[in-house]
C-alpha positions, 0 to 999 in steps of 0.5 A: 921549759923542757918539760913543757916542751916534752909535755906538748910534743908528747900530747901530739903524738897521744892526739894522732893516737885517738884516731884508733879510738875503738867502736865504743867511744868513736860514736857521740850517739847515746846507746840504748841499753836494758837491764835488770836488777835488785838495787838493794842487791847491788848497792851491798856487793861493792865490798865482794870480789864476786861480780853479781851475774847478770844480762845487759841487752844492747837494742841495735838499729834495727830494733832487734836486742843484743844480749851480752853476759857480764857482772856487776858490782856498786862502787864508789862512796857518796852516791853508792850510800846516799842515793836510789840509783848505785853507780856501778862497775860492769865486767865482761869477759872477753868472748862474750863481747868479741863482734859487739860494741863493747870489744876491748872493753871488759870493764866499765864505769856506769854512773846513773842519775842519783834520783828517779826524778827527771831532772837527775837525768838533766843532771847526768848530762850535764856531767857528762859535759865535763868529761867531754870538756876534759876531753877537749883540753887532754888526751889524758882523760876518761873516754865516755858514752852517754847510754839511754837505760831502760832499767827494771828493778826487782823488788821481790816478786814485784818490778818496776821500770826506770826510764835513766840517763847513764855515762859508760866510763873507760876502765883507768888500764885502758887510758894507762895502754893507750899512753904506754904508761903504768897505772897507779891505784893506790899510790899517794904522790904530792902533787908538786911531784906529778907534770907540772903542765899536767897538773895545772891543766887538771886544776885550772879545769877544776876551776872552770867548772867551779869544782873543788871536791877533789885531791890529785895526791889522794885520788879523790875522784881522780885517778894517776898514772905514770908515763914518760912525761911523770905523774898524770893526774885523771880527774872524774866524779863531777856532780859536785861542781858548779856546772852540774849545780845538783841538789845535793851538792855542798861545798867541799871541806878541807882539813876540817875547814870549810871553803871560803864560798857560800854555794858551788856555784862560786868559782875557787882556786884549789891548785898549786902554785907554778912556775911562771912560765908553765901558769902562762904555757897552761893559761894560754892553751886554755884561751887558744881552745875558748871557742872549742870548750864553748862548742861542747854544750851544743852536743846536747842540742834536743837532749838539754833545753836551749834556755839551759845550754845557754846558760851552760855556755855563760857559766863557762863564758865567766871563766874566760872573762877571768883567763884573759884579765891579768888583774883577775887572773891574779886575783882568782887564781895565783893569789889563792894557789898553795905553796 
C-alpha cells in the first residue's frame, strides 16, 4: 500500500510538471516536414556511429521554409529490415535548432509508414493513438507528434516523392530529465523487481490495445528508467497490436512457443501476477479514466474516416466491458498472469 501511495503522489507531482511541456509537444497539430534521402543509403547506416548529414525543411504558417542542419541514421529491427520506409533516428546540434521548434530536443525518433500505399499511412495513425492513450494513463511515457512528410527519395540521379505520415518520438534522456531519474540502456531487470503499480499499468495497457510483442525485462519495444519510486518501464513500438491491426502483424512467439490466439486482434494477458490491492489500485485507475481513453480517437477527426474512429472506440470499448466484470477480469487477466 505504501508503494502505491509514493507511486500515486509521485505521478501528481510528474502531471503539474507536463505543463513545462516544451514547444514541440505542446501543440497536437500535425508538423509539415521535408526531406530528402537515399532510403537504400540510410536503411545500412544503423550500425555506423556516423550520422549521415542532411537538411530537414520545416514549412511554417505562412508558407515560408525553415531549413535545419541534422543527421540521420536507420534504427530498429523489424520495419528497418522488412519494409520501404526505415524508421529513423534524427540528431541536431543544439545551435542549429535554438529559436526553432525542435529547441531542447537534439535527438529524435521518426517512425514512417512501412509501405507507400495510403493505407500504411492510416496505420501510422492509428499508432500514434496508442502513444497518446499511453499518455493519458502516465506521465511515464513517450511524448509524440504526428508530422506530414514530403519526402524525396534519391535514387541515383533519378528522385521520387512520397507523400508519409510520421511520429517524432522523444529521445528516453528526455523523459529520464524530466522525472529526475537515471536512464537504462541496456539493463535486463526481472519485471517483479520494477514499481509494481508501474508495471501493471504498462501490462494492463498491453492488454488493452491487444498487444503482446513486447518484454519490460529485455526492453523490447520498451525502454526503463529508474527513479525514486524504482524501476519504470516505457513502452513504444505498437504496429504489432491489435488496435493498429497492420497487414503484417503476427502473433508474437514466446520461448518458441506460440500464444494461444489466432490473429492479434484477440485480447491476451502477458503481465505478472500483483498483489491484490495494486491489481484493483491499477484496474480502477483504468476504469476512473474510460471516458478520457475513449476520447483519444476523436483527435483524429478529418485524419481518419469516422466509420473507422468508430470502430477504434468499440475495440477499446471491449476492454472495459472486461475491466468491470469481476468474473471476466478473472478470467481475461488473473487467471492468465504469470507467477
Amino acid at each position: 500500500m505504501k508503494n502505491i501511495i509514493v507511486t500515486l503522489l509521485y505521478s501528481l507531482t510528474s502531471s503539474c510538471l507536463l505543463g513545462q511541456k516544451d514547444q514541440l509537444f505542446i501543440d497536437r497539430t500535425p508538423l509539415n516536414l521535408a526531406l530528402t534521402m537515399s532510403i537504400k543509403e540510410i536503411a545500412g547506416s544503423k550500425e555506423d556511429s556516423t550520422y549521415i548529414s542532411h537538411m530537414l525543411y520545416l514549412k511554417k504558417a505562412d508558407g515560408s521554409l525553415d531549413s535545419i542542419r541534422c543527421g540521420l541514421k536507420g534504427r530498429g529491427n523489424y520495419r528497418l529490415q522488412n519494409c520501404f520506409f526505415p524508421p529513423l533516428w534524427i540528431k541536431m546540434k543544439k545551435g542549429d535548432i535554438k529559436g526553432t521548434i525542435f529547441e531542447g530536443n537534439k535527438k529524435l525518433k521518426l517512425v514512417m509508414p512501412c509501405d507507400n500505399a495510403e493505407s500504411h499511412n492510416d496505420l501510422i495513425l492509428r499508432e500514434s493513438l496508442c502513444y497518446r492513450l499511453y499518455e493519458v494513463l502516465t506521465p511515464y511515457s513517450f511524448r509524440t507528434r504526428l508530422v506530414n512528410i514530403d519526402l524525396t527519395e534519391l535514387r541515383g540521379k533519378r528522385r521520387k516523392n512520397f507523400q508519409v505520415k510520421g511520429i517524432l518520438i522523444e529521445d528516453l534522456d528526455e523523459v529520464a530529465d524530466r522525472f529526475d531519474a537515471k536512464e537504462l540502456k541496456e539493463a535486463r531487470i526481472n519485471s517483479l523487481a520494477m514499481n509494481d503499480t508501474g508495471a501493471l499499468r504498462f501490462d494492463l495497457f498491453q492488454f488493452m490495445i491487444a498487444n503482446t510483442d513486447w518484454s519490460k525485462s529485455y526492453q523490447h519495444n520498451s525502454k526503463l528508467i529508474l527513479h525514486k519510486t524504482g524501476y519504470v518501464s516505457i513502452p513504444y513500438d505498437f504496429d504489432m497490436s491489435g488496435l493498429v491491426d497492420a497487414p503484417y502483424a503476427v502473433v508474437s512467439v514466446i520461448g518458441n512457443e506460440p500464444l494461444p490466439i489466432s490473429h492479434v486482434t484477440e485480447r491476451f494477458y502477458r503481465g505478472h501476477c500483483r498483489s491484490d490491492n495494486v491489481t484493483a489500485f491499477v484496474r480502477n485507475e483504468f476504469i476512473a479514466k474510460e471516458e478520457a481513453f475513449l476520447a483519444v480517437p476523436a483527435e483524429l477527426k478529418g485524419e481518419l474516416p469516422d466509420k473507422e474512429l468508430a470502430g477504434i472506440v468499440e475495440f477499446l470499448s471491449e476492454f472495459f466491458v472486461i475491466a468491470k466484470d469481476d468474473k471476466q477480469f478473472h478470467d481475461e487477466v488473473i487467471r492468465n498472469c504469470r507467477e
